[in-house]
C-alpha positions in Angstrom: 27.6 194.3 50.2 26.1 196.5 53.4 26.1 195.3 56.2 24.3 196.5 59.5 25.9 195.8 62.3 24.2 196.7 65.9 25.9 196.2 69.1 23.4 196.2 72.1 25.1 195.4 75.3 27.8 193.1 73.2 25.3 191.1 71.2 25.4 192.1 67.8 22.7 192.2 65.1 24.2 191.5 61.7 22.0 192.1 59.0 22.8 192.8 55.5 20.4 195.3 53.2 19.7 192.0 50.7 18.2 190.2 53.9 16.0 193.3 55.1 14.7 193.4 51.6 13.7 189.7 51.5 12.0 190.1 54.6 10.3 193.3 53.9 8.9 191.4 50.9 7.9 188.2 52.7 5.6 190.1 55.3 3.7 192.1 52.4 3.2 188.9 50.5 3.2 186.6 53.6 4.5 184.3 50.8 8.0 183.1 50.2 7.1 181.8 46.9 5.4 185.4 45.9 8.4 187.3 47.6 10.7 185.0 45.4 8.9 185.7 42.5 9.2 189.5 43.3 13.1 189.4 44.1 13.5 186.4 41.2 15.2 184.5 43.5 14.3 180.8 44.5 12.3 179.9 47.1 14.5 177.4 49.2 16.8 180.7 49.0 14.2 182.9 50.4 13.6 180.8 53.0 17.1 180.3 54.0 17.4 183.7 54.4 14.5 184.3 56.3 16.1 181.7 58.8 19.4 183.8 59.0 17.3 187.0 59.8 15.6 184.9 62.6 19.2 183.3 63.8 20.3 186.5 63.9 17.5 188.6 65.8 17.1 185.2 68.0 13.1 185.4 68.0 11.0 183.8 65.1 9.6 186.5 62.8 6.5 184.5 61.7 4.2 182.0 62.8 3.7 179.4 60.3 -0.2 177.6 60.3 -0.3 175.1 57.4 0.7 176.9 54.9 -0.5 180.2 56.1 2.1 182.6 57.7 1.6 185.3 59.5 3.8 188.4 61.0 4.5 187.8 65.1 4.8 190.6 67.7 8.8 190.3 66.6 8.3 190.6 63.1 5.9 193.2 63.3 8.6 195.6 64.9 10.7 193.8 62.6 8.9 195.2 59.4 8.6 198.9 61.0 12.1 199.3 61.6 13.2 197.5 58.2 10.9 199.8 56.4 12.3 202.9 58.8 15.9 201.8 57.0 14.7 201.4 53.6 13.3 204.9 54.2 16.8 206.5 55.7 18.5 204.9 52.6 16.5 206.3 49.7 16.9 209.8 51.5 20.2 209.2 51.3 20.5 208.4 47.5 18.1 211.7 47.0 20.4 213.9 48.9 23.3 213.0 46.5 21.4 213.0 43.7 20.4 216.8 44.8 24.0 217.4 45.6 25.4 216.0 42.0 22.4 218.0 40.5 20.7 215.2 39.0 17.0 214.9 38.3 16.3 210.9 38.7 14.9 208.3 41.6 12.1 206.5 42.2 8.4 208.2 43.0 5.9 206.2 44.6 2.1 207.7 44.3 -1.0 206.2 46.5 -4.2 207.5 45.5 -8.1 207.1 46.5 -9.6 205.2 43.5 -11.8 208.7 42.7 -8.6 210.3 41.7 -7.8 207.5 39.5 -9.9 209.1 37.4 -7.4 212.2 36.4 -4.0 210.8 37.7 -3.0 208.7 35.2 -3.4 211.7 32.8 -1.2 213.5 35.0 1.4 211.0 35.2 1.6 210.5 31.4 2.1 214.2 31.4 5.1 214.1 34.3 6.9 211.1 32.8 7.2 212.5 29.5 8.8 215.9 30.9 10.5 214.1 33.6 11.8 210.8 31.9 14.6 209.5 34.3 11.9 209.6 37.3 10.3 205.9 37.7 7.1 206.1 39.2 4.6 203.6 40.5 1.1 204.3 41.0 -0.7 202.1 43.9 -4.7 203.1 44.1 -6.7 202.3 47.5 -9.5 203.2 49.5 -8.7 206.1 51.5 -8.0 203.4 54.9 -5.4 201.7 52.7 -3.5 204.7 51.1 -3.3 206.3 54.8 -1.8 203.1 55.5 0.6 203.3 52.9 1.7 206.6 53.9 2.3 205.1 57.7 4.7 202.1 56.7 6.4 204.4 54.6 5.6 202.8 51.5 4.6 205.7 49.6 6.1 209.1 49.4 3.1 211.2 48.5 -0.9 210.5 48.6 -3.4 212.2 46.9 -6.9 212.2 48.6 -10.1 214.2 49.2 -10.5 214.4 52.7 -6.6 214.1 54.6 -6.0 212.8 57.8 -6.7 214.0 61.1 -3.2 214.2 63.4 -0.2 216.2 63.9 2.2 213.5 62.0 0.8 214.4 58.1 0.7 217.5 56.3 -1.5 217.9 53.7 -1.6 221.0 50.8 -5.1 221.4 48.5 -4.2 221.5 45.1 -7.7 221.1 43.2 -11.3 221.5 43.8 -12.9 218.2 43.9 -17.1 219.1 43.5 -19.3 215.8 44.7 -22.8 215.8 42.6 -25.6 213.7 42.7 -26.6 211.5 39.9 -29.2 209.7 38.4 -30.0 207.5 35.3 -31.7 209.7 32.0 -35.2 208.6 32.7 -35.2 209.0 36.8 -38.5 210.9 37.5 -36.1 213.8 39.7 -33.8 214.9 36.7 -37.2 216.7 35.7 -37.1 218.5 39.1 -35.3 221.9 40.1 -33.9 222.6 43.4 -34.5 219.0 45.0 -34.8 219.6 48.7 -32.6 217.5 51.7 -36.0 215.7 52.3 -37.1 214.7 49.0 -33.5 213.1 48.8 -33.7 211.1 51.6 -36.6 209.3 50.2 -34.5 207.6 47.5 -32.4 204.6 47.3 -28.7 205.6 47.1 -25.6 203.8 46.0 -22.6 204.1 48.4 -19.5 203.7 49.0 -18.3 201.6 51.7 -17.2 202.7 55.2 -13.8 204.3 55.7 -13.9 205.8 51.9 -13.7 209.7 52.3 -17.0 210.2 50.4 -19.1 208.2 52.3 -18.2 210.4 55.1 -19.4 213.5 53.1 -22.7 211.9 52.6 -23.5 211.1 55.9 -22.5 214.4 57.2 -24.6 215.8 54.6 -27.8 214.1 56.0 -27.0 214.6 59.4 -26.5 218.4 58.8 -30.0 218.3 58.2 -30.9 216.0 60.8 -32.1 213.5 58.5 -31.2 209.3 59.0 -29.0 208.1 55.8 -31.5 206.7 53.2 -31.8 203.5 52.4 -28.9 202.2 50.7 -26.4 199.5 48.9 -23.0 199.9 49.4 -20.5 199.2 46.7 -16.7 199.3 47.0 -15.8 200.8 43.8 -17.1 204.4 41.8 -17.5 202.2 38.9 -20.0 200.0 40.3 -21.8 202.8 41.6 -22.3 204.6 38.3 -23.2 201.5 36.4 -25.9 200.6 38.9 -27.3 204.1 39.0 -27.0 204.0 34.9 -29.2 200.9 35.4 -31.8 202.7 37.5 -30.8 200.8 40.7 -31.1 204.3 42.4 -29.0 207.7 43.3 -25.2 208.3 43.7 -23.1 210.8 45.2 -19.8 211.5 43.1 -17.0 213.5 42.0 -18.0 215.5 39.1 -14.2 214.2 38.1 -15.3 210.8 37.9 -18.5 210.7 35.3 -17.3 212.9 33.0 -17.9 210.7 30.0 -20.7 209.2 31.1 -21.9 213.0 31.1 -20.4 213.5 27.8 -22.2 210.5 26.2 -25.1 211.0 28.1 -25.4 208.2 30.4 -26.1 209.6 33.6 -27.3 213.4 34.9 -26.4 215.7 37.6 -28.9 216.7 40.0 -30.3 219.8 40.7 -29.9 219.2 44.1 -30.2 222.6 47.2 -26.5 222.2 48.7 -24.9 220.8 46.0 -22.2 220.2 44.7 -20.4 220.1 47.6 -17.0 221.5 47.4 -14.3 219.6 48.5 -10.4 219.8 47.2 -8.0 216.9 46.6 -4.8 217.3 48.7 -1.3 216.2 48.3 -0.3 214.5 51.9 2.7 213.5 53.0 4.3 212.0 56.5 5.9 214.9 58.3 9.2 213.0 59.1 9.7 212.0 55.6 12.3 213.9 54.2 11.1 213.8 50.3 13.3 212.9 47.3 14.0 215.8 44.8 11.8 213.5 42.7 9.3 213.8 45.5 9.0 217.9 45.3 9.4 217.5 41.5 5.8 215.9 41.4 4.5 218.0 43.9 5.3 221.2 42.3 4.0 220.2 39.2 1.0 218.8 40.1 0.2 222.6 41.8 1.2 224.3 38.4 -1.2 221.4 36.8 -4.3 221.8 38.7 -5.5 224.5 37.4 -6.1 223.3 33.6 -6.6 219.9 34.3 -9.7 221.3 36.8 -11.0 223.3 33.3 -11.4 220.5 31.4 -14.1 219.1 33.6 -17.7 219.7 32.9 -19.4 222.0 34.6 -22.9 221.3 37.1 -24.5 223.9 34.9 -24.0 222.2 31.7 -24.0 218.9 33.1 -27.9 219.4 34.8 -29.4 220.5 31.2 
């Protein structure tokens, strides 16, 4: 077994790699019965070791209300550096594998809930070239999977619109075009060349603050200094296009994401001045992760994919007939 020993002015730390990852699972649960579940351990052993960890730092690593637990100042810095270890150790088990020549790991993949749309076609197509890589898929809103990439619990994102700041780095990899859309028997599929200000008279469906297209819209209508239109906001693309299917009002999309509700006829494009707006997905990554050979496996092939997975998606021409 591993042990970590630290020795700050003669006080040592002893903590062993089986304790870290008990405790890394108990703060994203906040659950000792979930985190035992997880590590199929029992419970009065999880919680044992949880006390050791909090022996051994000498400051309690959760409050505990009821039966509700929550993370303290210690076990916040607590979760950041265990998760900083789990990060140095997988590195290390890349670099041999690299070193032995060996093509295997695990890949762990956050995505927007847009790209869900296209990824797990991707990912059929991966694991079955690339069998020996396990990869997990963890789909967010565009808060969340940034989030994700901070803690360090996922090595590569995909997204439409990347974070700002010097600590990611983000490469385009496919066009992602954002149409509007509207039930069969909405009065403006009939119309050509729908102007901002006609648009802005409508009802939209949205999605909520913090995704990436939300922000695309309402730059959109302030770029033409118009007020966002009235609107509903749903937290899913799903729920959008069934509520615009049910003539609830407009939605703004990724062409990616209707294509066979365009295929069956279920909803139309708009012919909307401005549109589509052009956007691109991007693979991001944390700058100071040093990826896995699994890592840069996926990456490259996702850049060699793009381009035929972004033919097979209807175009706004034939889609607005």
């Amino acid at each position: 077994m591993l042990t970590i020993s630290i020795d700050y002015n003669q006080t040592m730390l002893h903590l062993t790699i089986r304790q870290l990852k008990i405790f890394d699972a108990v703060a994203r649960h906040l659950s000792h019965s979930r985190a035992a579940k997880e590590l199929y351990l029992s419970q009065p052993a999880v919680s044992m070791q949880i006390k050791q960890v909090e022996h051994s730092v000498g400051l309690p690593l959760f409050d505990r209300v009821g039966k509700q637990i929550h993370l303290t100042e210690a076990g916040q810095e607590m979760l950041h550096y265990t998760r900083n270890i789990a990060q140095q150790l997988e590195e290390m088990d890349a670099m041999f594998s690299e070193m032995k020549g060996l093509e295997h790991g695990r890949l762990n993949i956050s995505a927007v809930s847009t790209a869900s749309y296209f990824m797990p076609q991707l990912l059929a197509k991966f694991i079955q070239q690339h069998p020996k890589i396990s990869v997990s898929l963890h789909v967010a809103n565009r808060d969340a999977v940034i989030r994700l990439l901070a803690d360090n619990s996922a090595d590569l994102a995909i997204m439409g619109q990347p974070p700002e700041g010097t600590d990611m780095l983000s490469q385009q990899f496919m066009q992602n075009p954002l149409v509007v859309i509207a039930a069969l028997h909405h009065p403006l599929t009939k119309v050509r060349n729908i102007k901002p200000k006609q648009l802005a008279q409508e009802v939209f469906l949205l999605r909520e603050q913090g995704s990436g297209t939300r922000g695309v819209v309402e730059r959109y209508f302030a770029s033409h200094h118009l007020k966002l239109p009235t609107h509903m906001e749903m937290d899913t693309n799903e729920a959008i296009k069934q509520s615009v299917q049910a003539g609830m009002g407009l939605g703004i999309i990724s062409l990616h994401g209707i294509e066979l509700e365009l295929e069956i006829k279920r909803l139309q494009v708009l012919s909307v001045d401005h549109f589509p707006i052009m956007r691109h997905w991007h693979i991001v990554q944390r700058k100071s992760k040093r990826l896995s050979t699994a890592a840069h496996v996926f990456n490259q092939f996702l850049l060699n994919e793009a381009e035929s997975l972004a033919s097979q998606i209807p175009s706004k021409r034939s889609s607005t007939k």
